[in-house]
N, C-alpha and C positions, 0 to 999 in steps of 0.2 A: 818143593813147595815154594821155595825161595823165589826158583825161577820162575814159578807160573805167576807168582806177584808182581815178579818183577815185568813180565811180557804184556799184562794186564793194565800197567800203570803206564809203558810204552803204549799200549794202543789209545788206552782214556788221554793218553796228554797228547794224541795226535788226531784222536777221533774228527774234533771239529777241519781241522784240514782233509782230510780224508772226506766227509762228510760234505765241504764245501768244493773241494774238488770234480766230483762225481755229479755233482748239484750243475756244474756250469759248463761240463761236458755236456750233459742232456737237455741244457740249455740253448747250447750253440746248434745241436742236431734240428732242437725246434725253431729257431731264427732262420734255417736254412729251407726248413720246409714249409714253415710259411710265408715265403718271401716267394716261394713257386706256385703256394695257394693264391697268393694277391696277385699274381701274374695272370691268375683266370680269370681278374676283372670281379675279384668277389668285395664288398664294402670293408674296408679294415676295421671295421666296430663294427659291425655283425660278429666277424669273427672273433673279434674283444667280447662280446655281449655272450657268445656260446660258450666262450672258453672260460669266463667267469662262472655260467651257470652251471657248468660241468665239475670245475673244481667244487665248488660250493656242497654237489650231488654227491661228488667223491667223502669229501671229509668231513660231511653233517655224520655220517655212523661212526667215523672214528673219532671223533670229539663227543659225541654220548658215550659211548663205550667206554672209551678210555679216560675222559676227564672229568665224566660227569661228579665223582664228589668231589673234586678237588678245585673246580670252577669257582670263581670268584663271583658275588653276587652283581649282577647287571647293573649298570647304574645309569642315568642319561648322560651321564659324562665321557664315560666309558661307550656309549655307543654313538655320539659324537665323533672319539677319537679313532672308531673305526671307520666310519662313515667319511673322514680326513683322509685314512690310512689307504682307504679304497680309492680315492680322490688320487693322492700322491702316486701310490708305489701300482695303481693298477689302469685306473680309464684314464687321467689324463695322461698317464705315463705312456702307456698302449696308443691314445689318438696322436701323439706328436712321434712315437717310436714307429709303428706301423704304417703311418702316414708317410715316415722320411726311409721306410723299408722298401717302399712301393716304391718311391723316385730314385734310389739309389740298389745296391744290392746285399745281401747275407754278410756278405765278407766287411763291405764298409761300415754297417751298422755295427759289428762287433769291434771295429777298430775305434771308433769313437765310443764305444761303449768303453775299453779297455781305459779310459781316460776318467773312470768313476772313482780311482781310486783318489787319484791326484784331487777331483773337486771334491769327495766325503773328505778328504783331509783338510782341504782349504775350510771348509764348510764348517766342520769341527775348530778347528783353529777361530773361526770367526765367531760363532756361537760357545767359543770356549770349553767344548765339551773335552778337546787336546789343550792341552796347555803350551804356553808359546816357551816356555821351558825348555821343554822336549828337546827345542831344535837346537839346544847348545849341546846335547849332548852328542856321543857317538850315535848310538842306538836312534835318535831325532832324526840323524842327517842323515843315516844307511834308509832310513823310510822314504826323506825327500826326494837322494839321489833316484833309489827306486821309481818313485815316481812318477819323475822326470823321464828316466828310461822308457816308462811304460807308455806315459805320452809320445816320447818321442818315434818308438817305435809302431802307436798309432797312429801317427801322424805319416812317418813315415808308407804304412801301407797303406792310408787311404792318399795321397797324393804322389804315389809311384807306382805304377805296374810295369814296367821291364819289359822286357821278353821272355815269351811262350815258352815253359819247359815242362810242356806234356801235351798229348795230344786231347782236343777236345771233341766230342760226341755233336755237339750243337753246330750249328748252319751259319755261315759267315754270311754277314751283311753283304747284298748289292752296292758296290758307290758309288752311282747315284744317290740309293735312298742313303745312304752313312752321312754323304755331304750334308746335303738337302735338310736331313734331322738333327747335326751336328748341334746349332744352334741351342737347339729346343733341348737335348739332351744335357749341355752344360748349364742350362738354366734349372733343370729340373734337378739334376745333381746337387747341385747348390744349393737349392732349395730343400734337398732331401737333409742336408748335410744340416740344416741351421734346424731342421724341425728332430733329428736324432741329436742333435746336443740340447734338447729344448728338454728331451725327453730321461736325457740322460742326470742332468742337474734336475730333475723331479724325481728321478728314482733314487739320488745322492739323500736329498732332502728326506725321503721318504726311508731312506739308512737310520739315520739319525732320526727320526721321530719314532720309528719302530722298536729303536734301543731303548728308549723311554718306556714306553707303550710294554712291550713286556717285560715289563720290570713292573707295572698297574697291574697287568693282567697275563700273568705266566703260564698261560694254557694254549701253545703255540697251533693244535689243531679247531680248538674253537675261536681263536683271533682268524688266523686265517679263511674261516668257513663266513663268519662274518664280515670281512674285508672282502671276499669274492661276492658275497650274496648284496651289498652295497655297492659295488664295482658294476658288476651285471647289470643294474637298473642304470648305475651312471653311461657306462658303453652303450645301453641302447636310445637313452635322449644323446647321446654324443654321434650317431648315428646317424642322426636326423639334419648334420649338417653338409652332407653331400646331395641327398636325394631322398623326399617321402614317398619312396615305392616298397609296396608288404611285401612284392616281389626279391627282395633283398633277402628275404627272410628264409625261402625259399632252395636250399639245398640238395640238387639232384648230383652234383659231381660227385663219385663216391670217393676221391682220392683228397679232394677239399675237408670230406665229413672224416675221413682219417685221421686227417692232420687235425681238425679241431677237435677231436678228442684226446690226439697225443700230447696236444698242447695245451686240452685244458688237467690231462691229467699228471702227466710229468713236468708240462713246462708253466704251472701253475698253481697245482694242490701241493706235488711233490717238492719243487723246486722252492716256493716261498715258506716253506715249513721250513725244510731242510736252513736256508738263510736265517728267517727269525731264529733258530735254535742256536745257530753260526755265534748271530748277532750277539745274541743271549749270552752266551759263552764268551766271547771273544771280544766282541764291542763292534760299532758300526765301520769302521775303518778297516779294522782287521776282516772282517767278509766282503768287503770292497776288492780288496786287494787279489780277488782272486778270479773276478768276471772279466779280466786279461784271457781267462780259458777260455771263455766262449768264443774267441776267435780263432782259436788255434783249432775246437772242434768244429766251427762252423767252417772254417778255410777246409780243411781236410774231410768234412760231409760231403760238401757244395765238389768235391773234386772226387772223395772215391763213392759216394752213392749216387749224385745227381752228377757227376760228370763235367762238372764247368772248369774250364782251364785255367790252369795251375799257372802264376803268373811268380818272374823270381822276387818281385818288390812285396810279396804274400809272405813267400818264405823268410826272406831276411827283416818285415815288418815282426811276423809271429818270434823269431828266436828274437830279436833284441827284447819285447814285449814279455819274452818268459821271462829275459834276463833283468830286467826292470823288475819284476813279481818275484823274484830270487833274492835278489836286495832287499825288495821291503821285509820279506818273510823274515829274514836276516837281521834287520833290525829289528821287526817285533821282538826274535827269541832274545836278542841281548838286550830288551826293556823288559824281559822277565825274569833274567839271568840272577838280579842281585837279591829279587823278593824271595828266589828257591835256593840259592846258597844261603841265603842269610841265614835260616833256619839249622840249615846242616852244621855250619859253623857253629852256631850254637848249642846245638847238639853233643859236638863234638867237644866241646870246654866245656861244656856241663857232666859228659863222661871223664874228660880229665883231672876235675873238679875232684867228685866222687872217687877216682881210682888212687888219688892223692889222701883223699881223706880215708880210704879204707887202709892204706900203708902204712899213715901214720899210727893208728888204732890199734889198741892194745891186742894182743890174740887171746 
C-alpha cells in the first residue's frame, strides 16, 4: 500500500513534465508539417483561421461536459482577457510565426523558438513576476546558465549547418539557379528570422498573461475553446493582408486538409490545454523551459518522416539545447527543494518532540 502511495506521489510530482514533454513532441511534428503545407503556396492565415476553428470544434463538448458546473460566471472582463489571450498566444502569434515559417524552414523556426525560455524569463524578471532575488541564489543561476545554453545552442543551429550526415530523398538545386537566387534567399531568410523572434516574444508575453488569466478563470478547456473561437475571426481579417481572394478559402489538396486538422487538433486544442494546465501547475517560466523539444522533434520529423537532410550543426545545436533544458530543470527542482524538506524536517522534531515526551511519562 506504502508503495503504491508512494509510486502515485512520484508520478503527480512529475506529471506536469511528463505532460509538457509530450505536448512539444507533437508540437514540433506539426511545425514540420506545416511548413510543407505552406510550401504548396497555401495563405499562412487561412491555415491559422481553420486551425483555430477546429480546435475551438474540438473542445466546445469537452468544456460542457466536463466543466460546465464548475465554470466561472462570464463577465466582460473575462472575455476581453480572452479575446487578448487569442490576440497574443494565437493570430498574431501564428501571422509573424507562420509568416517567418514560410521564409525560412521547420528546423529554424524551433531553434529560435527554443530561446522562449531565456525571454519568459527576461520577461518575468521585468514585470517582476521572478524576482531579481532569485539570481543570487544557486537554484537562480543553474536557471540562467541553462538558459544561456538554450540560446546558445539555438543560435548555434540556426547559423551553422555543417556537413551532410545522411543521405537526402530531395533534388539538389541546379547552380545556376542556386547562384542566381542566392541573393534573394538570404534576404528572405532574414527576413524569416526577425518575423519568428517577433512571434516568439508574443507567445513569451502571452506565458505570462495566461498564468494570470487561469488563476481568473481555471477552466483550462473552456479558456482554451474561447481563445480559439476569438483567434479564428482574428486569423481570418489577418488574412486579408496578403490577397482578397475567397479562392484562398478554398482547399482541394488533401494532404494540406490533413495537416490542418492535425494541427488544429493536437497542435492546438491538445497542445494549448496541455501548456495552460503546465502553466497552471508550474508557472509561466517553468513550461517555457521546455518548447527547446520542439526542435529536437521537428529536427528528427523533418529527417525520419519527410526526409530532409540531417545536417551535423542540427545535431550538435539539438544536444547542447537539451543540455541547456537540463540545467534549468535542475534549478527549478532545487528552488523547490527547501519548501519540501522544510516540512519533513519538521515533522521529524515534531516526532522527536513527542517520543521524548512519552519517555519521560509516567507508565
Amino acid at each position: 500500500m506504502g508503495e503504491d502511495m508512494g509510486g502515485v506521489r512520484v508520478v503527480g510530482k512529475y506529471s506536469p513534465v511528463i505532460v509538457m514533454v509530450i505536448s512539444n513532441v507533437a508540437m514540433g511534428s506539426v511545425n514540420a508539417l506545416v511548413k510543407k503545407a505552406l510550401d504548396v503556396g497555401v495563405n499562412h492565415m487561412v491555415i491559422g483561421a481553420y486551425r483555430m476553428a477546429i480546435s475551438a470544434f474540438v473542445l466546445a463538448p469537452l468544456a460542457y461536459i466536463l466543466e460546465r458546473k464548475t465554470r466561472p460566471k462570464m463577465t466582460f472582463r473575462l472575455m476581453v482577457d480572452h479575446f487578448i489571450s487569442g490576440l497574443l498566444g494565437a493570430s498574431l502569434m501564428q501571422f509573424f510565426f507562420l509568416l517567418g515559417l514560410s521564409y525560412t524552414s521547420a528546423t529554424v523556426s524551433c531553434a529560435l523558438v527554443s530561446m522562449l525560455p531565456a525571454i519568459t524569463f527576461a520577461l518575468a524578471l521585468i514585470f517582476r513576476i521572478e524576482k531579481l532575488k532569485v539570481l543570487k541564489t544557486k537554484a537562480g543561476m543553474l536557471k540562467v546558465i541553462g538558459t544561456l545554453i538554450c540560446i546558445s545552442g539555438a543560435l548555434f543551429l540556426t547559423f551553422y549547418k555543417g556537413p551532410q550526415i545522411s543521405n537526402s530523398h530531395s533534388h539538389r538545386e541546379a547552380p545556376h539557379t542556386k547562384n542566381n537566387a542566392q541573393e534573394d534567399k538570404t534576404n528572405n531568410w532574414l527576413l524569416g528570422c526577425l518575423y519568428l523572434t517577433i512571434g516568439t516574444v508574443l507567445l513569451s508575453l502571452w506565458m505570462l498573461f495566461q498564468g494570470n488569466l487561469s488563476i481568473k478563470y481555471p477552466c483550462k478547456y473552456s479558456s482554451t475553446c474561447l481563445m480559439s473561437i476569438f483567434a479564428a475571426f482574428q486569423c481570418a481579417l489577418l488574412s486579408l493582408y496578403k490577397k482578397r481572394d475567397a479562392n484562398d478559402w478554398i482547399i482541394d489538396d488533401r494532404f494540406v486538409i490533413m495537416v490542418i486538422i492535425y494541427a488544429g487538433v493536437v497542435g492546438q486544442a491538445m497542445s494549448t490545454v496541455a501548456t495552460t494546465w503546465g502553466i497552471k501547475k508550474l508557472g509561466a517560466v517553468f513550461a517555457s523551459a521546455f518548447f527547446p523539444i520542439i526542435l529536437i522533434s521537428a529536427t528528427l520529423f523533418d529527417f525520419l518522416i519527410l526526409h530532409t537532410p540531417l545536417y551535423i550543426g542540427s545535431v550538435i545545436g539539438s544536444l547542447v539545447t537539451i543540455t541547456g533544458l537540463y540545467m534549468f530543470l535542475w534549478g527549478k527542482n532545487k528552488e523547490t527543494e527547501p519548501s519540501t524538506t522544510l516540512p519533513s524536517r519538521m515533522d521529524d522534531e515534531a516526532k522527536n518532540i513527542n517520543n521524548e515526551n512519552e519517555s519521560k511519562s509516567p507508565v
